[in-house]
C-alpha positions, 0 to 999 in steps of 0.5 A, a space after each residue: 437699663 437705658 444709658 447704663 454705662 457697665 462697669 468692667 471689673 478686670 481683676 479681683 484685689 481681694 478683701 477690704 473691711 475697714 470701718 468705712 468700707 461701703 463708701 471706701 471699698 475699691 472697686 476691684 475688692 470685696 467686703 466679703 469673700 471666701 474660700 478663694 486663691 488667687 491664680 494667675 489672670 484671677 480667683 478660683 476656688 481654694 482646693 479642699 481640706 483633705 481628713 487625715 487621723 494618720 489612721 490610728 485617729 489622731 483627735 482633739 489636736 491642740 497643736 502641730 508642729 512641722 519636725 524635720 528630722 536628718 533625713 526625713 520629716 513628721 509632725 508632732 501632735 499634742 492633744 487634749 489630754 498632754 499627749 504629744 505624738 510623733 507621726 513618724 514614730 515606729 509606734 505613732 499611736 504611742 506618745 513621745 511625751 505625757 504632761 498633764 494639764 499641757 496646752 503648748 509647747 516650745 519646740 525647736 529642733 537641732 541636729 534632728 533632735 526636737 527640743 519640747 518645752 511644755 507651756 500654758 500658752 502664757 509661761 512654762 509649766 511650773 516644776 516642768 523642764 525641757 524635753 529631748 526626743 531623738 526622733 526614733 520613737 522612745 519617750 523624750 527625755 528631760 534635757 541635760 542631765 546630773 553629773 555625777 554623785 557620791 551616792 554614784 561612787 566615791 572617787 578616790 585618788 592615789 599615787 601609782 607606778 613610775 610617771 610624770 603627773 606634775 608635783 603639787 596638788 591635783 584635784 580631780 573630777 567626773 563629768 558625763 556624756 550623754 547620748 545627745 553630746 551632753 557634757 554634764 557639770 563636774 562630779 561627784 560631790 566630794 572631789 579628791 585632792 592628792 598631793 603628788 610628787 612629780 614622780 609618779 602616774 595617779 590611780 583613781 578608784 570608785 570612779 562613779 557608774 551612773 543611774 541614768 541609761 542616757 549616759 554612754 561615756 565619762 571623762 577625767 577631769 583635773 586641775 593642773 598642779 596647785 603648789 602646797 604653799 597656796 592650796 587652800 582646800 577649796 575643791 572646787 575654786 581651782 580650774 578644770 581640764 579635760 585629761 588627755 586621753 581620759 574617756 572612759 567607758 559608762 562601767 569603768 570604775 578604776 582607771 591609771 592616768 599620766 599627763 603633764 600639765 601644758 597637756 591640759 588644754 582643754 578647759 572644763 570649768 565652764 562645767 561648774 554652774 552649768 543647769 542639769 534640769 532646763 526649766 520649762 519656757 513658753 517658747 523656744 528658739 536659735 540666735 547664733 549656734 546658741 538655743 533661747 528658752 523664755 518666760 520658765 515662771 510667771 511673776 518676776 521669771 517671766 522677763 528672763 531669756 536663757 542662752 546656751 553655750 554657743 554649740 552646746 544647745 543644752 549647756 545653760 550657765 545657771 549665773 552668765 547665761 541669763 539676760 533680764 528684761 524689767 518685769 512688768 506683768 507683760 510676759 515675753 512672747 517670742 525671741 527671734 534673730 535677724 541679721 545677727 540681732 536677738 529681737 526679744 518681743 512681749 505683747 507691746 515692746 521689743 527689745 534688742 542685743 546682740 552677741 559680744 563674744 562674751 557671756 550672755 549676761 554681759 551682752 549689755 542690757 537690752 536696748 528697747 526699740 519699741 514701747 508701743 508695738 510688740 509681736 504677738 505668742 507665735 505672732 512670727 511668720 515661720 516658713 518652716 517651724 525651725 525657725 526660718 524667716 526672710 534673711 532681711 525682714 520678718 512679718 510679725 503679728 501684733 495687737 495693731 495687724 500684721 506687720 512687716 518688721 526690719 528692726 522696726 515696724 515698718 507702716 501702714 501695716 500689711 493688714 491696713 485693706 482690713 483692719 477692721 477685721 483685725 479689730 474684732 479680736 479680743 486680747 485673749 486671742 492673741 495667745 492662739 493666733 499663729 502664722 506661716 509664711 510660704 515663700 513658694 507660694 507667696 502666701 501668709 497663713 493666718 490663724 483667726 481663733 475661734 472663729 473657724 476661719 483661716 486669714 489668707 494674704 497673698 503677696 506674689 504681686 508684691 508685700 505692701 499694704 496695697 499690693 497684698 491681697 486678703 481672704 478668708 478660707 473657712 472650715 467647718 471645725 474650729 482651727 487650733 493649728 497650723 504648720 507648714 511641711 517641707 512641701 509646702 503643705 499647709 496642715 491644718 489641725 482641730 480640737 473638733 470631730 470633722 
């Protein structure tokens, strides 16, 4: 065309959809575009999606989960049917776990076990606990375990040979070891009390030998000597320590103990409330050596976080290890720390405590930093599914975009080039929207759901509003999941036939 003064694009910033986009679209953005990356000096063609059934046919996927074991990594599949597969198994055709009626799961893993919590998507499942699988291919196992019972054995005590186990009354107990490190509360149901007499070793008899198959040692608890004039009968109302000396093996049913009192150091009283069954949340994290499970019911439930014992992942203290939000009928979605602070999220409000070196239930009640703005089911950007994010700041997805989040919501959101893309999801779908974050690559991944499209936001020249650049990847299946592998590979999963 005659005076035609061409315009030359030199680089492609990706897409813009925001509702004035035919008047407002940057020169160097698209309002469409596809199945692009972004190379260096410009765009090519993404690489393709490769099948894969684990050639055993793993179909009808509703989520994947990136498990990373001791020394090497596998996924975790859950199906249409409440199966959930190790693909790393001796037998991976064979389930780890079967819950009927499963459609999510919480997952965390710890020491190379994977701790699974089955979900609806919105709370656990009720009458449903928490799992532990040890990676190896034998079905997961309810975590925690019951301490002993009179049914098991009833415990007797008696003054023995010549020794020095302190005058006055003694009361003595069981606890459990199972084969994750598990110490179990304090039994059996009805303790022994015997009063010695200074002079004397104490004989136990009908020592419990546990059902379960979980259990591979016991150990001997007992309380220093209680003076006569102020015991008051209360079996289970005096402190417990651990006998030097005093782990058994699982078929012991009698053993000789001789101790001194200042010999017993180790307290075990943080045994008496502890939870045998963990209940099922819909989520499941790490704030400081301790796991979080959240949202174990609908209704009141839903507001509760429980927190472990720090170290002990399954020791939940059924009075102190439970922090409480004000219920609302707005379920807790996710809890996340971040320099030292436990970041606890529903839909539209975050909240905020943080450990005092005291039990949870008195870390303070936590503090609301956002009544407007909150992060959506698996709305944190995971660079791997432990749990990892940048050590300063997370990205987070909520109701408003995709945001960056540093103890508060940083604006305008990482989303702004394409908010309205943002816009056309329904409420419903942030229950099914998961992100990723590679750090490598620079790249944020993105579930749109149901609409069979994957978003792509890559920030190697920068993580601003303007600086990342956004496409879309399709497939030809609907997306239902996604994770990220130690490499880097991006796993994509369907509940469709490819």
């Amino acid at each position: 065309m005659r005076d035609h003064q061409p315009v030359e694009i030199t680089e492609f910033n990706g897409l813009w959809q925001r509702k004035d986009s035919a008047e407002s679209c940057p020169i160097d953005h698209f309002v469409d575009a596809a199945n692009l990356e972004f190379i260096e000096g410009g765009v090519e063609t993404r690489a393709g999606i490769t099948t894969w059934t684990g050639g055993i046919g793993f179909f009808n996927i509703l989520k994947v989960k990136n498990y990373q074991k001791v020394a090497s990594e596998s996924l975790l599949l859950l199906d249409s049917n409440g199966n959930i597969y190790d693909t790393g198994s001796p037998t991976p055709s064979t389930p780890i776990l079967t819950i009927a009626g499963m459609l999510d799961f919480g997952f965390v893993v710890i020491n190379g076990r994977a701790y699974i919590s089955p979900s609806t998507k919105v709370h656990g499942m009720a009458g449903e606990f928490v799992y532990v699988y040890k990676g190896d291919g034998t079905t997961a196992r309810k975590a925690a375990g019951s301490g002993p019972t009179d049914a098991e054995g009833l415990l007797a005590a008696a003054n023995g040979a010549a020794g020095h186990v302190q005058a006055g009354y003694h009361i003595f107990g069981i606890v459990y070891e199972t084969d994750t490190g598990f110490f179990t509360t304090i039994g059996p149901d009805t303790l022994p009390a015997l009063l010695c007499p200074g002079t004397a070793k104490v004989d136990l008899s009908s020592i419990p030998v546990p059902v379960s198959t979980a259990v591979v040692s016991k150990h001997i608890i007992a309380t220093r000597a209680i003076p006569t004039t102020i015991y008051t009968g209360d079996t289970r109302g005096y402190e417990f320590f651990f006998v030097p000396d005093g782990e058994l093996a699982v078929a012991a049913t009698t053993a000789t103990i001789n101790f001194y009192d200042v010999e017993l150091l180790d307290s075990a009283d943080y045994l008496l409330d502890i939870l045998s069954e963990i209940p099922a949340g819909v989520g499941l994290g790490l704030y400081r050596g301790r796991m979080t499970n959240w949202t174990q019911e609908p209704n009141d439930e839903q507001s509760n976080v429980l927190v472990s014992t720090a170290g002990e992942p399954e020791v939940f203290d059924a009075i102190t290890g439970i922090i409480t939000l004000q219920a609302n009928n707005q379920p807790i979605t996710i809890c996340f720390e971040q320099r030292e602070v436990l970041y606890i999220a529903k839909y539209s409000e975050t909240f905020a405590t943080q450990d005092n070196g005291d039990e949870p239930a008195n870390w303070g009640v936590p503090s609301k930093l956002d009544q407007g703005f909150g992060v959506a089911l698996h709305g944190l950007a995971l660079s791997l599914d432990n749990g990892g994010i940048a050590a300063d700041f997370a990205i987070v997805a909520n109701y408003s975009g995709i945001m960056i989040f540093t103890g508060t919501f940083t604006f305008p959101e990482l989303s702004w080039k394409i908010a309205e893309l943002w816009e056309s999801l329904e409420v419903v779908d942030f229950q099914d929207i998961e992100c990723y974050n590679d750090t490598i690559l620079k790249r944020l991944y993105i579930i749109l759901p149901g609409l069979q499209r994957l978003l792509v936001g890559d920030y190697q020249r920068g993580i601003d509003n303007m600086k990342i650049r956004w496409i879309v990847w399709t497939a030809n299946v609907e997306i239902t999941s996604i994770c990220l592998t130690n490499i880097n590979q991006l796993i994509i999963a369907s509940n469709q036939s490819i």
